[in-house]
Short mmCIF file of the C-alpha atoms (twelve columns), coordinates in Angstrom:
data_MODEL
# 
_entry.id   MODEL 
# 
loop_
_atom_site.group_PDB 
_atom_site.id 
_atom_site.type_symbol 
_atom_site.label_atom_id 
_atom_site.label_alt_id 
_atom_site.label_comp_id 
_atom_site.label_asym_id 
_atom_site.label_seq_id 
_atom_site.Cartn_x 
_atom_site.Cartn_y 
_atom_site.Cartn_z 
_atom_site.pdbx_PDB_model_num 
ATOM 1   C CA . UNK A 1   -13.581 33.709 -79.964 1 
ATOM 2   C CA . UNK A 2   -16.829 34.043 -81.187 1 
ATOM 3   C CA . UNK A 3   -17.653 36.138 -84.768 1 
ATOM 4   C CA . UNK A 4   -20.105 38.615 -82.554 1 
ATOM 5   C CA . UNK A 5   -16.480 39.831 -81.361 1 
ATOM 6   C CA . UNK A 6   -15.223 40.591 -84.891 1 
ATOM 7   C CA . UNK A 7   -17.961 42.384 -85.717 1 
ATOM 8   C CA . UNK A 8   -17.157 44.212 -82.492 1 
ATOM 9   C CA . UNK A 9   -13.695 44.978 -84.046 1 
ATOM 10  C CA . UNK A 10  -14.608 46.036 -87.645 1 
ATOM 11  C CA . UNK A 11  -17.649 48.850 -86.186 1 
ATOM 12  C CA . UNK A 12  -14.999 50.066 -83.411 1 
ATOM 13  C CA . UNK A 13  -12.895 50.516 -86.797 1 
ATOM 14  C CA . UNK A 14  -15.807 52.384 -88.019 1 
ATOM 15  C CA . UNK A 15  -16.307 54.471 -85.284 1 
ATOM 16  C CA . UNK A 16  -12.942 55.477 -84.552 1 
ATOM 17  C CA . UNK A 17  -12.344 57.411 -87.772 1 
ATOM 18  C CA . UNK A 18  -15.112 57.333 -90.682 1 
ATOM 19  C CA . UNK A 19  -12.433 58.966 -93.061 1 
ATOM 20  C CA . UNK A 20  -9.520  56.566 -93.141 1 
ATOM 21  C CA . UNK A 21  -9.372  53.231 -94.121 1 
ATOM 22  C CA . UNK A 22  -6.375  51.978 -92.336 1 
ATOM 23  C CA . UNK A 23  -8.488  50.986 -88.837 1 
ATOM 24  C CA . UNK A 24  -11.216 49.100 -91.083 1 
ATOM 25  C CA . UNK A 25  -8.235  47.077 -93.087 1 
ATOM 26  C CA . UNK A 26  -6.669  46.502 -90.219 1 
ATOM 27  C CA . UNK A 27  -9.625  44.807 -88.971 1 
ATOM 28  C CA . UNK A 28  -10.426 43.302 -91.562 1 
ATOM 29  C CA . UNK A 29  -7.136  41.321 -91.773 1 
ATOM 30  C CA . UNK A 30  -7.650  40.604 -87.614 1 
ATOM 31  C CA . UNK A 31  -11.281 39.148 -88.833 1 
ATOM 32  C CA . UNK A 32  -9.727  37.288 -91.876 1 
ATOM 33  C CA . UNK A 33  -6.744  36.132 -90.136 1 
ATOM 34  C CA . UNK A 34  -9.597  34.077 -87.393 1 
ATOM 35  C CA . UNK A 35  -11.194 32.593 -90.534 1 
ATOM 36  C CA . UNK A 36  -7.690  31.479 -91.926 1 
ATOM 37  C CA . UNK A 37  -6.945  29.990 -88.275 1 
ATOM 38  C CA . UNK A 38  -10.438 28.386 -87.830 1 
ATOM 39  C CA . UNK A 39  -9.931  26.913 -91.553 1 
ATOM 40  C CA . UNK A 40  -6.704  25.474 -91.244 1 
ATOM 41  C CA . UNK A 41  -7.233  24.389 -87.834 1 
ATOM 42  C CA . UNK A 42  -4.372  25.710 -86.288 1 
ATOM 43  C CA . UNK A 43  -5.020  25.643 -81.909 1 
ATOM 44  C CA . UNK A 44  -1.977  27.822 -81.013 1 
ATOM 45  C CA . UNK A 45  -2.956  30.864 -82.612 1 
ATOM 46  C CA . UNK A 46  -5.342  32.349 -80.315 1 
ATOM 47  C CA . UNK A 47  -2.735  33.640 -78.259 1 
ATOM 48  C CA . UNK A 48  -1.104  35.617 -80.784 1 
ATOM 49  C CA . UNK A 49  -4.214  36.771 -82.188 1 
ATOM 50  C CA . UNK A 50  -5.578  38.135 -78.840 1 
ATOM 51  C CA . UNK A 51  -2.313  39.604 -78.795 1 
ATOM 52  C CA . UNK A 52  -3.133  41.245 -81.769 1 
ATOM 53  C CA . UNK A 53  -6.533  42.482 -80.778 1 
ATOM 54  C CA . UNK A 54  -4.535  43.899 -77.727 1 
ATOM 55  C CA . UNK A 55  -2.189  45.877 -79.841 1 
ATOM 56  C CA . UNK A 56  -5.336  47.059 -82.013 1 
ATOM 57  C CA . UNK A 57  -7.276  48.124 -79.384 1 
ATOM 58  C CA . UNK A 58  -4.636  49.890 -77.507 1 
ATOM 59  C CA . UNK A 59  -3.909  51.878 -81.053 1 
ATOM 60  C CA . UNK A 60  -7.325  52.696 -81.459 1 
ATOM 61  C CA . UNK A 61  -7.632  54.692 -77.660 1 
ATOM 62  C CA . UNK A 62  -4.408  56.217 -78.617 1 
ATOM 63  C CA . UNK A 63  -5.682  57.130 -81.569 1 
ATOM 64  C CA . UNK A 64  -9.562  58.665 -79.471 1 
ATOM 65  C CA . UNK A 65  -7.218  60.495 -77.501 1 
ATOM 66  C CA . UNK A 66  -5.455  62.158 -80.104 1 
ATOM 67  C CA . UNK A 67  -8.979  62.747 -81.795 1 
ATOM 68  C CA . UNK A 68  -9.829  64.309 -78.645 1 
ATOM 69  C CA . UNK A 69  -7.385  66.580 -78.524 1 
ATOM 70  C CA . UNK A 70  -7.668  67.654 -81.671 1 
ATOM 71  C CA . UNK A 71  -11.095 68.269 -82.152 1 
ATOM 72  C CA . UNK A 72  -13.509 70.725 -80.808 1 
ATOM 73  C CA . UNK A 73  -16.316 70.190 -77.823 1 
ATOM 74  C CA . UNK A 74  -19.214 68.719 -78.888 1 
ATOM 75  C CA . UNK A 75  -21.275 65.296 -78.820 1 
ATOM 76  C CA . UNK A 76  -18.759 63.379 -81.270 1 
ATOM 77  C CA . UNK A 77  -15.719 64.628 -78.660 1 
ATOM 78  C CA . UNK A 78  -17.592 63.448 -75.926 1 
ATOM 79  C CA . UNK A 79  -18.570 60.263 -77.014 1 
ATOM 80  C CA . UNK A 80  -15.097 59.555 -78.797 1 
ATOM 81  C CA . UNK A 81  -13.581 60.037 -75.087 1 
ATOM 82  C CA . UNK A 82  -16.348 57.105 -73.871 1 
ATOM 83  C CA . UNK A 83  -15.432 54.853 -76.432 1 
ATOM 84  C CA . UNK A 84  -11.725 55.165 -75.977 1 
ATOM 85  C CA . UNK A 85  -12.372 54.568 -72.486 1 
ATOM 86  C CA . UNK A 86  -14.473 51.060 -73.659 1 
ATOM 87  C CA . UNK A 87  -11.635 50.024 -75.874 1 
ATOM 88  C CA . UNK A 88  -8.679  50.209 -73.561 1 
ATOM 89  C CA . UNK A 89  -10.875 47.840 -70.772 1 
ATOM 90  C CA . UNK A 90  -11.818 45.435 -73.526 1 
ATOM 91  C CA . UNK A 91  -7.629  45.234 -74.876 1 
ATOM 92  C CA . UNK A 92  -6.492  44.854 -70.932 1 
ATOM 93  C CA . UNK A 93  -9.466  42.221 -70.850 1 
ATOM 94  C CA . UNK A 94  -8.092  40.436 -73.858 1 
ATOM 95  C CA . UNK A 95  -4.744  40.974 -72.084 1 
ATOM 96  C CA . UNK A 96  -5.780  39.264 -68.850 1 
ATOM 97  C CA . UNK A 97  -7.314  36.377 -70.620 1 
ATOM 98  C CA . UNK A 98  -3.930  35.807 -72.269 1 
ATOM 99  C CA . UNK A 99  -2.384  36.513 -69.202 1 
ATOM 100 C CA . UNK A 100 -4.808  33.640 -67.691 1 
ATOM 101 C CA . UNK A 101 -4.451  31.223 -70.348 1 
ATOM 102 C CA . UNK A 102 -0.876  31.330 -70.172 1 
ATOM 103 C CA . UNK A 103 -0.884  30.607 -66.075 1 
ATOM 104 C CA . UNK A 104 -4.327  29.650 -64.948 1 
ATOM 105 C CA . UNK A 105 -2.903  29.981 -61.481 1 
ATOM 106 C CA . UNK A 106 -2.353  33.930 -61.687 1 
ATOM 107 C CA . UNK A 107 -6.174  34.711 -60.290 1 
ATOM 108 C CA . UNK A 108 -8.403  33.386 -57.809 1 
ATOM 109 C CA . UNK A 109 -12.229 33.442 -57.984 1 
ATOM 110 C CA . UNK A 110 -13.129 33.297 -53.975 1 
ATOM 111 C CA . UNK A 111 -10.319 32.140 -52.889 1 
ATOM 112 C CA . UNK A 112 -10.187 29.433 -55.598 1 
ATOM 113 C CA . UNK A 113 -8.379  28.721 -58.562 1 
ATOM 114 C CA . UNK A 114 -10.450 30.039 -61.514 1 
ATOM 115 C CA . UNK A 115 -12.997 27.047 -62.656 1 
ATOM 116 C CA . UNK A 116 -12.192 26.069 -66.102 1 
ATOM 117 C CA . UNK A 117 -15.485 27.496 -67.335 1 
ATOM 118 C CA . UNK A 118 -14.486 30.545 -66.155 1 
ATOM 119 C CA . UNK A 119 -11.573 31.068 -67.692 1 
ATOM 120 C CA . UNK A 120 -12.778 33.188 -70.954 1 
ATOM 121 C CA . UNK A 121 -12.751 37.464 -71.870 1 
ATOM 122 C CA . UNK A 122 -15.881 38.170 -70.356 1 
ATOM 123 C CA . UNK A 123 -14.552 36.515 -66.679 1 
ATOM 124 C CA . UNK A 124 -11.340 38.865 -67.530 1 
ATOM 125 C CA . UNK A 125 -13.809 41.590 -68.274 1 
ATOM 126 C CA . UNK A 126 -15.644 41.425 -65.320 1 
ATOM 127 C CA . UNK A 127 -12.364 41.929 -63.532 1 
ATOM 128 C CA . UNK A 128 -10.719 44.563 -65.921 1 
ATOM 129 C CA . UNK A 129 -13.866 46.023 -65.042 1 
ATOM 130 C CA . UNK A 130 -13.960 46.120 -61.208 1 
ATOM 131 C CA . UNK A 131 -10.906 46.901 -61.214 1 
ATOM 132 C CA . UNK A 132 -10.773 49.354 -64.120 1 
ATOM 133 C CA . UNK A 133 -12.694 51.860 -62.407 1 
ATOM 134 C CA . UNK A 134 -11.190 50.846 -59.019 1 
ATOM 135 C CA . UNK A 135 -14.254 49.270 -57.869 1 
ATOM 136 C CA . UNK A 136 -12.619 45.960 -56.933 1 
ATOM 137 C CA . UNK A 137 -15.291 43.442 -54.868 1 
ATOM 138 C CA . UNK A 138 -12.566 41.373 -54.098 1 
ATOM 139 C CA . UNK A 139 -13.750 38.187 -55.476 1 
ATOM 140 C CA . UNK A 140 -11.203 37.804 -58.061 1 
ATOM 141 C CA . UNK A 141 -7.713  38.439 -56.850 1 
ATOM 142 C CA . UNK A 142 -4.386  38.479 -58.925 1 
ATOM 143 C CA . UNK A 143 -1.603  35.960 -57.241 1 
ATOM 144 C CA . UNK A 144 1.239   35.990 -59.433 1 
ATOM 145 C CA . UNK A 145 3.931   39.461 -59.940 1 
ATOM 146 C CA . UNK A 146 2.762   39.616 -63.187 1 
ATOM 147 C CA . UNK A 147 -1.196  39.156 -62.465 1 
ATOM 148 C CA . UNK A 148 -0.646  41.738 -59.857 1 
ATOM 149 C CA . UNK A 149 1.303   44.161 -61.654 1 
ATOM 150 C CA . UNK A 150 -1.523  43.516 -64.549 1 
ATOM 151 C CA . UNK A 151 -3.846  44.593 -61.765 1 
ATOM 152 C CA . UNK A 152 -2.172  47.886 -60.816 1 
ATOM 153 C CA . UNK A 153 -1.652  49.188 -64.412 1 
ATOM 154 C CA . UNK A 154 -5.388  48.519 -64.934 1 
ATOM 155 C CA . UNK A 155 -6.215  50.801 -62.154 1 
ATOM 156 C CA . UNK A 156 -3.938  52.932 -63.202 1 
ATOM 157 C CA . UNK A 157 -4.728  53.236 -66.817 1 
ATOM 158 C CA . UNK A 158 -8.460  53.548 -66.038 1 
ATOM 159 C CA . UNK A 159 -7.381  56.478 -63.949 1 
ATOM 160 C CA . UNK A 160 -4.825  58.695 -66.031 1 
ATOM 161 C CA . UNK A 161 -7.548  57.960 -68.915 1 
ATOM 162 C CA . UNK A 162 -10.140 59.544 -67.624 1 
ATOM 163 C CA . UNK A 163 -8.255  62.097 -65.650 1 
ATOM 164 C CA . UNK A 164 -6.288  62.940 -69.025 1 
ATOM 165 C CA . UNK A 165 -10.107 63.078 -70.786 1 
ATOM 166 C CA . UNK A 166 -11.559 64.767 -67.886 1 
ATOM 167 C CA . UNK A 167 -8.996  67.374 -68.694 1 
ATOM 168 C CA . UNK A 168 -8.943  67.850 -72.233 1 
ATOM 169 C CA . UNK A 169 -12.727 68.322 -72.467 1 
ATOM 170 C CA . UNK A 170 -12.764 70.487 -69.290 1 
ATOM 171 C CA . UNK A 171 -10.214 72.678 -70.844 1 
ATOM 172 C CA . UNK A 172 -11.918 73.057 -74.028 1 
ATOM 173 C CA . UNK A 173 -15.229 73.632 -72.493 1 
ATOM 174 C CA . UNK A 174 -13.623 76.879 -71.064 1 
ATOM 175 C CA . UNK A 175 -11.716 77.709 -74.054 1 
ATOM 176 C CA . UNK A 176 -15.408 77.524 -76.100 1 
ATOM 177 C CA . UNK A 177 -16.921 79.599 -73.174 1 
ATOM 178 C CA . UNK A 178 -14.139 82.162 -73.089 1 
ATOM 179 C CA . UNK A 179 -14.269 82.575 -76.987 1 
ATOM 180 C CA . UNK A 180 -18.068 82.993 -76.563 1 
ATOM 181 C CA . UNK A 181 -18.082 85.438 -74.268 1 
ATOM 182 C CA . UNK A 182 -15.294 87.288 -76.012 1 
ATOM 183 C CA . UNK A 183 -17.375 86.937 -79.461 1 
ATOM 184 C CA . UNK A 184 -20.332 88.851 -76.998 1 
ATOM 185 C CA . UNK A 185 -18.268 91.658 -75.351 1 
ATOM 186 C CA . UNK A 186 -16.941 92.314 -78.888 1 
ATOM 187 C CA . UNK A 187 -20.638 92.649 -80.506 1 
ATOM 188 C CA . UNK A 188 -21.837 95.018 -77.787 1 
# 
């Protein structure tokens, strides 16, 4: 993969908390682990290191959900929610290009088996994607159980995360608005 996506990893490390270090060492280790790979030559790793980024990205929306929950409305809780939201698409998009690597027959590109030059994260983005936010064109369609159970927790996850969001910040919005019309009637 190319460095532009490790710098991805280390500011989404960054931006989930600004106050621990744990997310930016682990990231730091995903990013140094690439160079030790690309080094010593060694072909086989990518899958387990996509794995990896999978795992990491799926910890850091739990952990922008929990921050959500936790904090109070404003412009940091609402843009923590987006970028949780960003995150879990681009670990099920690492996910699916495992998933594709693994079994280049799982997908089809109209009606075709996915062109070799195809067969990369931002293809299984552009999927994740569509179907993500339950969009799906139909161009790309998942073949295999797995590739289609892939495809339904996609839509799925992209759905309970947002309506789980949608909720949280909804309910806090009211909570603020009750407490500042309480803080009012009290005054007068």
């Amino acid at each position: 993969m190319a460095i532009t996506f490790y710098i991805l990893v280390v500011v989404c490390a960054f931006l989930v908390n600004k106050h621990s270090v744990i997310y930016v060492n682990v990231a730091y280790t995903l990013v140094g682990l690439r160079l030790v790979a690309d080094i010593l030559g060694i072909p086989s790793f990518s899958s387990i290191e996509e794995s990896l980024l999978v795992m990491f990205f799926m910890w850091l929306s739990v952990v922008l959900v929990r921050q959500t929950v936790h904090s109070k409305i404003d412009d940091d809780t609402i843009t923590t929610a987006i970028i949780g939201y960003l995150l879990l698409a681009i670990s099920l998009s690492l996910l699916m290009t495992v998933i594709i690597r693994e079994d280049p027959t799982a997908f089809t590109y109209l009606g075709q088996p996915i062109p070799g030059e195809l067969r990369n994260f931002s293809f299984s983005n552009y999927f994740v994607f569509v179907t993500y936010t339950t969009l799906g064109y139909g161009d790309v369609l998942p073949v295999t159980p797995l590739a289609q159970t892939f495809a339904k927790l996609t839509s799925i996850a992209g759905q309970i995360y947002l309506t789980i969001n949608v909720a949280i910040l909804v309910g806090k919005y009211i909570n603020h608005s009750n407490k500042k019309e309480d803080d009012n009637s009290t005054e007068a």
